[in-house]
Structure formats: structure tokens, C-alpha cells
N, C-alpha and C positions, 0 to 999 in steps of 0.2 A: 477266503473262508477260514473262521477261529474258531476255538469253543464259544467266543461271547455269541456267534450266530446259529450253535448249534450243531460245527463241523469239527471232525475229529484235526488233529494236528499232526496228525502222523502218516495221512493222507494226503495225495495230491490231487486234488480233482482238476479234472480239464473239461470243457463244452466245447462246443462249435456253435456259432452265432451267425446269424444271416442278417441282410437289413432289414429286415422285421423287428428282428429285436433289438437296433440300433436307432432307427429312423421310424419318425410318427408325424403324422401330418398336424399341421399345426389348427386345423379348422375338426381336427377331432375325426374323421375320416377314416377306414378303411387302410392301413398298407396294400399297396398294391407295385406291383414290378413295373407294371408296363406305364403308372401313372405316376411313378417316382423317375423313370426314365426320361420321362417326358415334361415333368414339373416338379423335378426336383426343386425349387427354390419355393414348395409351397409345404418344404418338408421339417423339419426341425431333431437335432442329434439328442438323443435322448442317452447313449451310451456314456457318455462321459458323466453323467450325474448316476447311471441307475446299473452301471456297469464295473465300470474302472475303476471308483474307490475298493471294491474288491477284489481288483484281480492282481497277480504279483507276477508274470508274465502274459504279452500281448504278441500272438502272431499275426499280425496281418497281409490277407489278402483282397482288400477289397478296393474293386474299382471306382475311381473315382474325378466327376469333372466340375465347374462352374454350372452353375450354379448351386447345387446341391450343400448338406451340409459336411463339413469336415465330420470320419471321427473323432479326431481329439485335432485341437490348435491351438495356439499359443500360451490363449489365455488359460486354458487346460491343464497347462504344463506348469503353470504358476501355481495353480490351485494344488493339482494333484502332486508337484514332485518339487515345489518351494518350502523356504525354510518354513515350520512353521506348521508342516501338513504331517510329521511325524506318525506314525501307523501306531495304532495299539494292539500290538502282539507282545508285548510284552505279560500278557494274565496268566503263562502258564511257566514252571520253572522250568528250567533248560531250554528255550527260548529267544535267544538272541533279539536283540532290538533293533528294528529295521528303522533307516531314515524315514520308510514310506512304503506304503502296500507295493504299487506297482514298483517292479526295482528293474524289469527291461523290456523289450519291446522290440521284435525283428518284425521288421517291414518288407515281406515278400517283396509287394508289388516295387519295393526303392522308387517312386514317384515320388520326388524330392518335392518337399510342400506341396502335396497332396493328401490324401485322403487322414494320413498324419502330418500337420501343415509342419512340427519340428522336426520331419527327417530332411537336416538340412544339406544333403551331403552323400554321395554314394558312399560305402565305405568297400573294403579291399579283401580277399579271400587271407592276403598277409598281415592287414588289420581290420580285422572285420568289426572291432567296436569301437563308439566313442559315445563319449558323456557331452547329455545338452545340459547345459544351465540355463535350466529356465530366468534365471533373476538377469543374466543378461543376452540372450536368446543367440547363443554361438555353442558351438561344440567345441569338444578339449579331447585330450586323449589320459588328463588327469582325473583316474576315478577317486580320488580325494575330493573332488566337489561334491557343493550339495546338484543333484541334477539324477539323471534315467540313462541306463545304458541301452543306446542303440544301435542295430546293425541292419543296415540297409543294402548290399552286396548286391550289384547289378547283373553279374553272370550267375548266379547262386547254384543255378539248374546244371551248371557245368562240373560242379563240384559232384556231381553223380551222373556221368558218364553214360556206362553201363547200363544202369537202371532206366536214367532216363531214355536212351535211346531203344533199351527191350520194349518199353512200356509204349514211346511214340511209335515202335513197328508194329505191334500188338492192335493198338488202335487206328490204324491206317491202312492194315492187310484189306480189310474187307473192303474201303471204299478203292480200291486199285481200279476198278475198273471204270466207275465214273470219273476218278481222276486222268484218266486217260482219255475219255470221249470230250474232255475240254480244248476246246483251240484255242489257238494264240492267237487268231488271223481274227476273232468276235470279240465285240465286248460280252463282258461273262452277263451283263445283263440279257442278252437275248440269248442265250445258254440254260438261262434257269428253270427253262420247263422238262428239258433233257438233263439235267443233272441234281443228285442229290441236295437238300441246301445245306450237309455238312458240309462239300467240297465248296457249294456257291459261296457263304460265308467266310471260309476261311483263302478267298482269293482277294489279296487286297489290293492289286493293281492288275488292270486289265487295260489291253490295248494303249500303255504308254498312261495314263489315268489312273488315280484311285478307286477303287472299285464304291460303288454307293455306299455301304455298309461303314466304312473308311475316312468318309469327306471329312468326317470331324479334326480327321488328322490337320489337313490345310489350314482349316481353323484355329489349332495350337499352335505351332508356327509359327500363323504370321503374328500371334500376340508374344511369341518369346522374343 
């Protein structure tokens, strides 16, 4: 956001965005969760045109599988952070001129070509960024390219300790006690009328198996 849209520059605004306002069905439909979960491939990304060109940092967490659509991908990367796609921020003095609106992008979820199909790459808590060139779709560690710094850091949550583990006791006191009336000796499917479905849910292998919830996994797998 600039003054040319009406936004101060001295500001930093930030939203949160869900896939509502990323994903739109392509027959003109309703968003809806449980039918985007379900036919995703009836969806179409709407972020990348009505989003990205103005944002100058991207956090992502969102989940994502086949068929659905990518956030941002490849060709994405060309548009938005190729030679040529230059930002106009330059209308105000003191100002600096940017290659390009977006200038980085941390990938909670590090789903490498996933949901951002150019996080090509985990990156490392000792180097947690590198630059994609989009013009030839590899990563460098040379931010002298034209390209988007990314950071993709597959233990990230460990980099907060403390925190996170106050915060996972915090939310796990209360269920102690259906977490305990679960057996090993049942599949957790016939368990689920006796336990809460925070606990049913967050069991992903039951009796030597994935738990139903989970099958999807066997399915990534056996396509990697």
C-alpha cells in the first residue's frame, strides 16, 4: 500500500487472510471450507492477481494439497518478482526504489512446492534465506539477483522453545484426562464415542495404522 492507493508511507499495515479471500470457485459459487476440502480442483487462486501485487512481505501458513490451487507458482514468480515487474514506489521523496512490491516471503508451513510451488528448498536456522530467480526457477544465496527472498526453516517452532512449549502445556492441561482413557490395545476409531475429537483427531497412528483422519499421508508417499 502507497499514497498512489491512498495509504500513508509511514505505516505498515498488516491483515490476515484466510482462503476466502485467496480461493474463489471458478463456476462463481459460494467459498466454502468443507467444499473446497473436497473439490478443490473446482477452485481457482485469486491471490496472486488481487493480492500480491501489493504486498511487500508474505507469511505463509497455509495448507496445502493436489488438486487444489497453488498460492503463488511459478509462473507467479515471473510476473510478480521478474525483470521488468519493477514497483512504483518511487512517487514519494525519501523513498527508495524497490526491484518489486513483494521483496520476501517466509513459508511457515516449508512445504517445498507446495502451497508456494518456489519454496524450492528447506532453508537452515544458520541460513535461513535464499533468493529464487524466477528467470531461471533455482535458488542462490546471491541477493544481488533479480528474484524474492525466501525463508522456508523446517524446525522454525524450535527456534522458541520456552514459548512454545508454555503454550502446547497450556493447551493440553485440560484434555489430560481423555487423553488418558485412550488405549493402545483399540483402533482409536472405535474409541471415538468415549473421547473428545480434539484428542480423536490429533491421533495419527493407531494400532500399528494411520489413523483415518491421516490416510492422505500413504498417498504422498507413494507419489514421492
Amino acid at each position: 500500500i502507497n499514497a498512489e492507493y491512498g495509504g500513508d508511507p509511514g505505516i505498515c499495515y498488516a491483515t490476515i487472510l484466510s482462503r476466502s479471500n485467496a480461493m474463489m470457485r471458478v463456476d462463481g459459487k459460494p467459498y466454502s471450507p468443507e467444499d473446497y476440502a473436497a473439490n478443490g480442483e473446482l477452485y481457482t487462486n485469486i491471490f496472486s492477481e488481487k493480492v500480491a501485487p501489493y504486498t511487500t512481505c508474505l507469511i505463509n501458513g497455509m495448507y496445502w494439497e493436489a488438486p487444489a490451487p497453488r498460492i503463488l507458482d511459478d509462473a507467479d514468480a515471473v510476473r510478480l518478482f521478474g525483470k521488468g515487474s519493477q514497483a512504483k514506489n518511487n512517487i514519494m521523496r525519501g523513498i527508495p526504489q524497490m526491484p518489486h512490491k513483494m521483496l520476501a516471503i517466509a513459508d511457515i508451513t516449508c512445504d517445498i512446492g507446495g502451497s508456494i510451488e518456489f519454496s524450492k528448498e528447506p532453508t537452515t536456522v544458520g541460513n535461513p534465506f535464499q533468493l529464487y530467480d524466477p528467470k531461471t526457477r533455482t535458488v542462490h544465496n546471491d541477493f544481488s539477483r533479480d528474484g524474492v527472498c525466501v525463508m522456508s526453516i523446517d524446525n522454525l517452532p524450535c527456534q522458541l522453545p520456552r514459548e512454545a512449549t508454555e503454550y502446547f502445556g497450556n493447551c493440553l492441561i485440560p484434555h489430560i484426562n481423555d487423553f488418558l482413557s485412550v488405549t493402545h490395545t483399540k483402533p482409536i476409531v472405535s474409541q471415538k464415542n468415549n473421547t473428545s475429537p480434539c484428542i480423536s483427531r490429533a491421533i495419527i497412528t493407531s494400532c500399528g495404522d494411520l489413523a483415518p483422519d491421516y490416510k492422505y499421508i500413504q498417498t504422498l508417499r507413494a507419489e514421492r
